[in-house]
N, C-alpha and C positions, 0 to 999 in steps of 0.2 A: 387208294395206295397201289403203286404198283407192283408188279413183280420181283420176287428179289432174286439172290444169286441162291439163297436156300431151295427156293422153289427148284431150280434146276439139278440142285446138287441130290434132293427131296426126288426127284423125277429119274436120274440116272442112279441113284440109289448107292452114291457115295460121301462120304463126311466132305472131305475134301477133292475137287478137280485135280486131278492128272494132268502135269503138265505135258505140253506137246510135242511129239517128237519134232517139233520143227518150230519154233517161236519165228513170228513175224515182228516188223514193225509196221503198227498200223496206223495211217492218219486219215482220223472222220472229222466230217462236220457235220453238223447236225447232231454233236455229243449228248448233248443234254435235253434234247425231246424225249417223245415217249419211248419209244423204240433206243437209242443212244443210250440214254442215262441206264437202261437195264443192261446192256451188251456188255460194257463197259468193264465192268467190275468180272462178268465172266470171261473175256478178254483178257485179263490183267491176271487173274487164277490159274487161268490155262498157260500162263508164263510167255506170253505176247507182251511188246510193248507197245504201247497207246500211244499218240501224241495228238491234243483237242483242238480244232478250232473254236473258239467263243469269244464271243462277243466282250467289250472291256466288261468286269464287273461282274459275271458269271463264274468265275473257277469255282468260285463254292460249292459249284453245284456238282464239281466233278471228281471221283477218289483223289486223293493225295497222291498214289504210286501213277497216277494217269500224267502225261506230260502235257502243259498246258500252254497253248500261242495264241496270242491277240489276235484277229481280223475279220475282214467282214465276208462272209461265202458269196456276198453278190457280185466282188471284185476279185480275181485270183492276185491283182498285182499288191493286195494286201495280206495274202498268204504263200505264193507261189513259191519261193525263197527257202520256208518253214517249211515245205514237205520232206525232201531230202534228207536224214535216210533215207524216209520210208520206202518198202518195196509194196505195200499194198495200199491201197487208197479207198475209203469205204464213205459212197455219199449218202446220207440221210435227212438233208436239208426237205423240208418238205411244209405247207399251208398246215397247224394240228387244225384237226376235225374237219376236214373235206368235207364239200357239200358242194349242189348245183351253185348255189350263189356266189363260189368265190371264186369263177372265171380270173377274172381281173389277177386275183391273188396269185391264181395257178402261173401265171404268165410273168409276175412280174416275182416273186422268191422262185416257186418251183422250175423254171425254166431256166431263168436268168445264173440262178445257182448252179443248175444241172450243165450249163453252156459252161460255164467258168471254172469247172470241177473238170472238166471234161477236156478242155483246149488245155489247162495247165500240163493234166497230167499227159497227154501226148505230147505236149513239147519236152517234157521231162524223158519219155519214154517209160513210163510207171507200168512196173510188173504186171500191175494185176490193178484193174476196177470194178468195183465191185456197187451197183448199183441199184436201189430199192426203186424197182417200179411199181405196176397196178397189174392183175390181168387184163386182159383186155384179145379179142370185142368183148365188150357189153353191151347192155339195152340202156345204161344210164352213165352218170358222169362223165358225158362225153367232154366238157373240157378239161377237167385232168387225167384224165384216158390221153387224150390230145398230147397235153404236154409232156406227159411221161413218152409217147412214142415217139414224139417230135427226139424227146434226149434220148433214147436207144437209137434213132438212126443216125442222130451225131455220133453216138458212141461206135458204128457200125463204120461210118464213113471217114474217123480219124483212126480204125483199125485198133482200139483197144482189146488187149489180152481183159477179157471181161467176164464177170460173173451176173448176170442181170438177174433179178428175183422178183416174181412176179404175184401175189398174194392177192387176192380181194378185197377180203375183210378181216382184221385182226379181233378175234376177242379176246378180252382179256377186261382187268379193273376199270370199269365205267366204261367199257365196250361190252355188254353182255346182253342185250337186247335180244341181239340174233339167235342166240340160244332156241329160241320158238321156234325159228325158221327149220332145225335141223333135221324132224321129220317131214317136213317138205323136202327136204336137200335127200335125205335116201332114196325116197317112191323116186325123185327124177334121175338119181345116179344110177337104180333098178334099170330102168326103160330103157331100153335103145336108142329113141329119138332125143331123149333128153340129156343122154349120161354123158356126153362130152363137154357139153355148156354147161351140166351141174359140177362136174371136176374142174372144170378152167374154173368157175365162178364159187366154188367150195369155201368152205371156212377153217381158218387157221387159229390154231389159239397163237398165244404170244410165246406160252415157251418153246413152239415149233418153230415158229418163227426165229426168234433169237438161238435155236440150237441150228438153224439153216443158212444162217450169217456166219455163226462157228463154224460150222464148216466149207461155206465158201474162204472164210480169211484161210482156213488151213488147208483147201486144196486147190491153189493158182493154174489156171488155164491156157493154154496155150490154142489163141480165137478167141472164139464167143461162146459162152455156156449161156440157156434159157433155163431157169428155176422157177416151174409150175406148182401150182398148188398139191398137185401128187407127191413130187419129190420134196416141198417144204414141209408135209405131214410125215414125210418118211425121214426125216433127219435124226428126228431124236432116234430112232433106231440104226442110223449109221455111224451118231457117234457114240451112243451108247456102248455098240460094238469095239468104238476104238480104244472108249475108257475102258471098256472091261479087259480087250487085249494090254492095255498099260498097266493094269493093276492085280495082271494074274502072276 
């Protein structure tokens, strides 16, 4: 099971989400993956409007207050139309369960998608993009390492107002393996030699993460913002501070 919106509400230690002094309208794809399907609903609390790309046959999967459009994320010119309002545009199109073997995979959704997400909204001139990469270097996965930097330098060179976030490894529900790892992750963020690569390559839970997308949708850039694994651990404490400022 995944995360819900309790868990975050549970985590900033309110009944209900503060709406935002600033509502966006946001249009993702990639609504209903793992990452999507949980943002979702905190989006929609925080008093933003959504509007989903999925596939025909999928709304189900997504809130009722969420606004839902047909088409495929491998083609813009079967959404491109459907963006508009929006001022933010949030891509999450992504292979679920990465791993060395699915080269192929990386190139032909994560690329192809991240290309077509990307040329739409510059032709549109969209506010703000907002995109889920990998850190990266690493020592491993080097083809979607590849394809995710291959799409930040498109996003670099059609000049999008951008938020890029940059994560490892998420844990969370049926991600909890690495959990073991995380005394190993101190001794090398101790060291000197080691503590830059263990912070690029650190571990994030999923409510960090999803409180790190919140706050990219609510704070739009003017350039390029890079979102490292430091500042995706440190979100929940900067919005925390904003709910608490709204609720005092």
């Amino acid at each position: 099971m995944a995360a819900s919106i309790s868990d975050i509400r549970q985590l900033l230690k309110v009944k209900v989400l503060p709406k935002s002094s600033d509502s966006r309208l946001v249009f993702i794809t990639g609504g209903t993956g793992y990452i999507g399907s949980n943002l979702i609903p905190i989006l929609l609390e925080r008093g933003h409007r959504v509007r989903a790309l999925v596939r025909p046959g999928s709304k189900a999967k997504l809130p009722a207050a969420c606004e839902v459009v047909s088409g495929n994320a491998l083609d813009a010119n079967s959404y491109r139309q459907l963006i508009r309002p929006a001022d933010t545009f949030l891509h999450l199109v992504g292979v679920p369960h990465p791993s060395p073997a699915k080269g192929a995979e990386f190139r032909a959704i994560d690329l192809v998608s991240g290309r077509e997400a990307i040329c739409a909204c510059a032709e549109l001139g969209m506010r703000h993009f907002i995109y889920l990469s990998v850190a990266h270097p690493a020592p491993m996965m080097k083809d979607y390492i590849a394809v995710r930097a291959e799409c930040e330098q498109m996003i670099q060179e059609r000049r999008l107002n951008s938020t890029i976030l940059r994560p490892w490894y998420v844990l969370g529900p049926g991600h909890r393996w690495p959990y073991a790892l995380l005394p190993f992750y101190k001794i090398c963020e101790w060291l000197p030699f080691t503590r830059a690569a263990a912070l690029r390559l650190g571990l994030v839970t999923l409510d960090q993460l999803l409180l790190a997308l919140v706050e990219a949708v609510e704070s739009p850039v003017q350039g390029s913002r890079i979102v490292g694994v430091p500042e995706i651990r440190s979100a929940r404490l900067n919005v925390s501070h904003e709910v608490t400022r709204q609720t005092a």
